[in-house]
C-alpha positions as CSV (number, residue, x, y, z in Angstrom):
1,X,81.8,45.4,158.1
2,X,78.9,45.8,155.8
3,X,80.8,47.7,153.8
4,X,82.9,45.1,153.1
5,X,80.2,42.2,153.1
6,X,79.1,44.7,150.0
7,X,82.5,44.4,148.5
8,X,83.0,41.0,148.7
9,X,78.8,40.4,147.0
10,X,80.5,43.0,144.1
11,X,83.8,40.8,143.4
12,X,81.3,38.0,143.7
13,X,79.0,39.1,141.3
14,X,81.3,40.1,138.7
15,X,83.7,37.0,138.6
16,X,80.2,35.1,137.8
17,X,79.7,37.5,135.1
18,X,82.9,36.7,133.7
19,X,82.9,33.8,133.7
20,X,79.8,33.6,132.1
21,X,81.0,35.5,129.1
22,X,84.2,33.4,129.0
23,X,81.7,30.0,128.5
24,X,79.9,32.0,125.8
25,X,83.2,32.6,124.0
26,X,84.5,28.9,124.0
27,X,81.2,28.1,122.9
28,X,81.1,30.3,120.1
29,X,84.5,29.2,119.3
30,X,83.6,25.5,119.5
31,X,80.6,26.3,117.1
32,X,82.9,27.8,114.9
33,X,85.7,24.9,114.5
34,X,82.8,22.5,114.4
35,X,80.3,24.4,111.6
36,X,82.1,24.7,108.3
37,X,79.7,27.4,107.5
38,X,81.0,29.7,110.6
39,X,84.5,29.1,110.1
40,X,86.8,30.6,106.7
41,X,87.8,27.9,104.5
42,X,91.3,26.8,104.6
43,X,91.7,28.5,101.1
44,X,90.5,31.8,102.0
45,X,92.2,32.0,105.3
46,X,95.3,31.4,102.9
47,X,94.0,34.8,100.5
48,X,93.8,36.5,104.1
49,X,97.2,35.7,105.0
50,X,98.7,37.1,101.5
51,X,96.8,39.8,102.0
52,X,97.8,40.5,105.4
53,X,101.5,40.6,104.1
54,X,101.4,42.2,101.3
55,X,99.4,45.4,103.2
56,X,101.9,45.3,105.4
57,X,105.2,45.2,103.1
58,X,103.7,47.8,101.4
59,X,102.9,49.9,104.7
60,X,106.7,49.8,105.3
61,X,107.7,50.6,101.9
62,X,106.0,53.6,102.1
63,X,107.4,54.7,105.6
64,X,110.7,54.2,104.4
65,X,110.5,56.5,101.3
66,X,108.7,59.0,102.5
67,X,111.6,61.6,103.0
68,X,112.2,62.2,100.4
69,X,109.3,60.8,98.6
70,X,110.0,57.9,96.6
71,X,107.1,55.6,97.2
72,X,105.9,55.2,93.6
73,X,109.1,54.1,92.2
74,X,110.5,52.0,95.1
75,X,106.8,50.8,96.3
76,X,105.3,49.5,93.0
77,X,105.9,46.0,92.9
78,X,105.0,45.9,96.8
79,X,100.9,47.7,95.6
80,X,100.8,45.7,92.7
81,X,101.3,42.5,94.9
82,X,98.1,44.1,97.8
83,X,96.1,44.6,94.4
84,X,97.0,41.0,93.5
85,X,96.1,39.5,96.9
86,X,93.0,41.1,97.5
87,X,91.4,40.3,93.7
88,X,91.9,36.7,95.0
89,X,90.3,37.3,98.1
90,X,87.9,38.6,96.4
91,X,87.0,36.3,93.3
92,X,87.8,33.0,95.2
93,X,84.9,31.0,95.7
94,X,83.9,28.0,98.0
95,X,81.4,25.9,98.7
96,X,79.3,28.5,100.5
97,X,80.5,31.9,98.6
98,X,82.9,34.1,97.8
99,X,86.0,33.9,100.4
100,X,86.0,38.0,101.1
101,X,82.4,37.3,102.5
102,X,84.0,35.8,105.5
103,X,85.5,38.9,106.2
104,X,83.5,41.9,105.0
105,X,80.0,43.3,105.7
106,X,80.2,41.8,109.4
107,X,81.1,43.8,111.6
108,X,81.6,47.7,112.4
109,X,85.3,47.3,112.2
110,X,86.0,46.1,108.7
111,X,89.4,45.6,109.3
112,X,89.9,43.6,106.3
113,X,88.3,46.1,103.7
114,X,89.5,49.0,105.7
115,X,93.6,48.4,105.6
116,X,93.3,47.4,102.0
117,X,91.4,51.4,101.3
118,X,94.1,52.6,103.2
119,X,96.4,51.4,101.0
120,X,94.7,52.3,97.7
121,X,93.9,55.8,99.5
122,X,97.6,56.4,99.3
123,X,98.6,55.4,96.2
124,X,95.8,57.3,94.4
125,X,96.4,60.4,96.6
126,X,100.0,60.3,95.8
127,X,98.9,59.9,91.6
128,X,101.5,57.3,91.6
129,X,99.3,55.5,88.8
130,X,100.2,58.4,86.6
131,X,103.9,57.1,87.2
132,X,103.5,54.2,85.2
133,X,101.5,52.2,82.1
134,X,98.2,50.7,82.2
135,X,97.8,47.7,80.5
136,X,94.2,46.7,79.6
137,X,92.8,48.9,82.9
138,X,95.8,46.7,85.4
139,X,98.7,48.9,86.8
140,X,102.1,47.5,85.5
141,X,105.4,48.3,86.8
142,X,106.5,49.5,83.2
143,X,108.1,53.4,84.1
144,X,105.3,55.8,81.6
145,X,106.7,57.8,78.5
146,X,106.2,61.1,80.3
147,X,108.1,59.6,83.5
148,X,111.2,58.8,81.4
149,X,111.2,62.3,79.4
150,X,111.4,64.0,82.6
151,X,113.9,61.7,84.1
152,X,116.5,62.2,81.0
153,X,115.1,66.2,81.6
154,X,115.9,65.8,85.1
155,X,119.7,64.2,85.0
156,X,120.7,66.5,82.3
157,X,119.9,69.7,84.2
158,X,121.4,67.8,87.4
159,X,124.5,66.7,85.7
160,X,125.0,69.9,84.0
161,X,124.8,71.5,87.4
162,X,127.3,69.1,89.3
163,X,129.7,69.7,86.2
164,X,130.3,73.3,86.8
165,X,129.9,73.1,90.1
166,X,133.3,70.9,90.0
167,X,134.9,73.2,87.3
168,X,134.9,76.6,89.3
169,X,134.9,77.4,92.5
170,X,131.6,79.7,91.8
171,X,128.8,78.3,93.1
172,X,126.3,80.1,91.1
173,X,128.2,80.1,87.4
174,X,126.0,77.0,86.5
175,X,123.4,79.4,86.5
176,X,124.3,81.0,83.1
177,X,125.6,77.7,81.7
178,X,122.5,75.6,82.6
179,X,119.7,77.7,81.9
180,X,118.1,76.2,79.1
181,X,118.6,72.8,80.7
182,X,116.4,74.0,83.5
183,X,113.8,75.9,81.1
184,X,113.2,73.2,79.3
185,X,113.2,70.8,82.6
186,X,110.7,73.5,84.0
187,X,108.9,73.6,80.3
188,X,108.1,69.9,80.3
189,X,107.0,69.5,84.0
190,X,104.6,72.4,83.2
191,X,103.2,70.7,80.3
192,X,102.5,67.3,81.7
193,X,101.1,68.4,85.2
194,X,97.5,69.2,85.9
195,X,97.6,72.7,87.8
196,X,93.8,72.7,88.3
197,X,94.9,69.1,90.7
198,X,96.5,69.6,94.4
199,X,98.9,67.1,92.9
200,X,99.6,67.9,89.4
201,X,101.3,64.7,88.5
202,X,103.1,62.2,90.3
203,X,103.9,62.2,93.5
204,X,107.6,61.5,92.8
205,X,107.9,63.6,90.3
206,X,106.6,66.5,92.0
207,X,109.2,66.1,94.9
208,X,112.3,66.0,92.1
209,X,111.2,69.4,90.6
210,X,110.5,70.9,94.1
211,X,113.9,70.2,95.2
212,X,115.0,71.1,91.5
213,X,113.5,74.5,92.0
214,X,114.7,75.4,95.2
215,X,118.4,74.5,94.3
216,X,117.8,77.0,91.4
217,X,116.5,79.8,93.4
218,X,118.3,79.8,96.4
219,X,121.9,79.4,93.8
220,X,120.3,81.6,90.5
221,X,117.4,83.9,92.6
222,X,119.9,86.9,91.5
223,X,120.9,85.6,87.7
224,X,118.7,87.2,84.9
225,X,118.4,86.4,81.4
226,X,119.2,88.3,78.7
227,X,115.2,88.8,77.3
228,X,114.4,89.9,80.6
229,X,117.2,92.6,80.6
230,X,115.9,93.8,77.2
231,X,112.1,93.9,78.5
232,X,113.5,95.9,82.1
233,X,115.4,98.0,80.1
234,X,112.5,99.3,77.4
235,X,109.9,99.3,80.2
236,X,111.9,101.5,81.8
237,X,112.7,103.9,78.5
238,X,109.3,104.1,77.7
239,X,108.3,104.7,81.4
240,X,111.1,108.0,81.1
241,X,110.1,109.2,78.2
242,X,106.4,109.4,79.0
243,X,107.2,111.5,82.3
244,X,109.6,113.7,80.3
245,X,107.2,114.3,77.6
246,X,104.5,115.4,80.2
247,X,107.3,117.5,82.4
248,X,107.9,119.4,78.6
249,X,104.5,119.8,78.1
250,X,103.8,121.4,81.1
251,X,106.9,124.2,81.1
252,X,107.7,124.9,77.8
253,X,104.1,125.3,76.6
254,X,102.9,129.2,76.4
255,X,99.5,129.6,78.2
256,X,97.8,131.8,76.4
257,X,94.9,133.5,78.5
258,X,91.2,134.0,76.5
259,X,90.4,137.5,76.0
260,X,87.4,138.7,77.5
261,X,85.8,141.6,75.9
262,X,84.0,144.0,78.5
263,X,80.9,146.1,77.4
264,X,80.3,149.4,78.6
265,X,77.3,151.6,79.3
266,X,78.1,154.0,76.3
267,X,77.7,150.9,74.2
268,X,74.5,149.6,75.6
269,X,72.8,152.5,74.9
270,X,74.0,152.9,71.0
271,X,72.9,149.5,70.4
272,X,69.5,150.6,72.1
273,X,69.0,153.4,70.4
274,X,70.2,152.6,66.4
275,X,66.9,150.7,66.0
276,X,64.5,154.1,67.0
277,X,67.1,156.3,64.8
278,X,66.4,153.9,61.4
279,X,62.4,154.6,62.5
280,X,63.3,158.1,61.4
C-alpha cells in the first residue's frame, strides 16, 4: 500500500512538473508573437523558407546522381539557387539587424548555418567549381573550357569504341583502332588534373575517365603498342647479349697461371758469398 501511495506522490509530482514547463513554453511563445524583437520578421522568415527549399532540392539532386556521379552537371542550377538564398538571408536587413541573426549564433544546434555547410562541404569536396566558369568570384552555370575539351575528348574515344564494336564481332579490335583516341583522352585528363589533390579535378570528370579506363583494361589489358614492342624487344637483346658476352668470357678465355720462381739453398749461399770473394 505504501508502495503505491509512493507511486501515486511520483505521477503526482511529475504531471505538476509538466505542466509547469508546458506554461513556460506558451509563455515564451506568447512573448515571442507579442515582442517584434523575439520573433523573425515576416521578410526573413520568407529568406528562411527559400533557403529551406533550395537545401533541400539540392539534397535530392545529389542523391539522385550519385551513381554514377553526376551531381555537378545535373546539380548546378539547384547550388547556385542555396548560394542565392542564403546571401539574402544573409545581407537582408530589418529594423533590428541583419535577418540571418535570427537564426545563427543562438543556439548549440545551428541548424540553419549547419545544412547550408553541408551543402557547400559537398560541392567543394566533389571540386565541382572546377566544372564551370567564375564570373567576377560568383559560380555560373557556364560548362569551363577544360570541361568541354574533355567532353569532345571523351565522345570521340567513346564513339570510336561503339563503332567498331558494331562493325566486328571482336570485342577487343577497337583496341588497335582507337588507341590514339584514348591516349590523347588519357593525355589531356593527365594534364588538367592536380595529382598532388585526392580529387584531381572534377568530380564528374573523374568518374567518366574511371569508367573510361576500366572499359579499356578489362577489353585492351592484353593489346600492346608498337613502341612498346620495339623497347621489349631491345631490352631483351641487350639483356642476351650481355649474358653471352660474360658466358664467352669466362670459357673461351686461356688462364694463364703466374710463374713463381723458387730459390734454392745452392743459390742462397752464392749470393752470400760473391760479396767476401770481390774483398779478395
Amino acid at each position: 500500500m505504501a508502495l503505491i501511495y509512493f507511486y501515486i506522490v511520483v505521477l503526482f509530482t511529475y504531471a505538476e512538473s509538466l505542466k509547469d514547463i508546458l506554461e513556460v513554453q506558451n509563455l515564451q511563445v506568447k512573448l515571442t508573437q507579442d515582442d517584434p524583437n523575439l520573433s523573425p520578421d515576416s521578410d526573413c522568415t520568407i529568406y528562411r523558407d527559400n533557403l529551406a527549399s533550395a537545401v533541400s532540392t539540392f539534397t535530392s539532386c545529389a542523391i539522385v546522381n550519385s551513381r554514377p556521379i553526376t551531381l555537378c552537371e545535373s546539380c548546378v542550377d539547384a547550388y547556385i539557387n542555396v548560394l542565392d538564398s542564403y546571401k539574402n538571408l544573409s545581407t537582408s536587413k530589418t529594423s533590428v539587424g541583419y535577418c540571418i541573426d535570427d537564426y545563427v549564433n543562438l543556439d548549440r544546434l545551428q541548424i540553419v548555418e549547419g545544412l547550408y555547410r553541408n551543402s557547400y562541404d559537398l560541392w567543394h569536396k566533389a571540386k565541382c567549381y572546377e566544372c564551370f566558369e567564375i564570373v567576377n568570384n560568383t559560380l555560373t552555370n557556364n560548362i569551363s573550357e577544360e570541361t568541354l575539351m574533355f567532353n569532345i575528348l571523351l565522345n570521340g574515344t567513346l564513339s570510336c569504341i561503339n563503332d567498331h564494336n558494331e562493325t566486328t564481332n571482336n570485342q577487343t579490335f577497337f583496341c588497335s583502332e582507337c588507341i590514339s583516341e584514348y591516349l590523347g583522352l588519357n593525355s589531356y585528363y593527365k594534364s588538367i588534373s592536380d595529382v598532388n589533390d585526392k580529387i584531381g579535378v572534377c568530380m564528374d570528370i573523374v568518374d567518366l575517365m574511371n569508367g573510361t579506363r576500366a572499359l579499356w583494361s578489362d577489353k585492351c589489358c592484353e593489346y600492346r603498342k608498337r613502341p612498346e614492342f620495339i623497347f621489349l624487344g631491345s631490352t631483351c637483346a641487350v639483356t642476351l647479349v650481355t649474358i653471352l658476352f660474360y658466358i664467352m668470357t669466362k670459357y673461351c678465355t686461356d688462364l694463364k697461371s703466374p710463374s713463381v720462381l723458387r730459390q734454392t739453398r745452392l743459390a742462397g749461399s752464392l749470393q752470400v758469398y760473391e760479396p767476401n770473394s770481390h774483398q779478395h
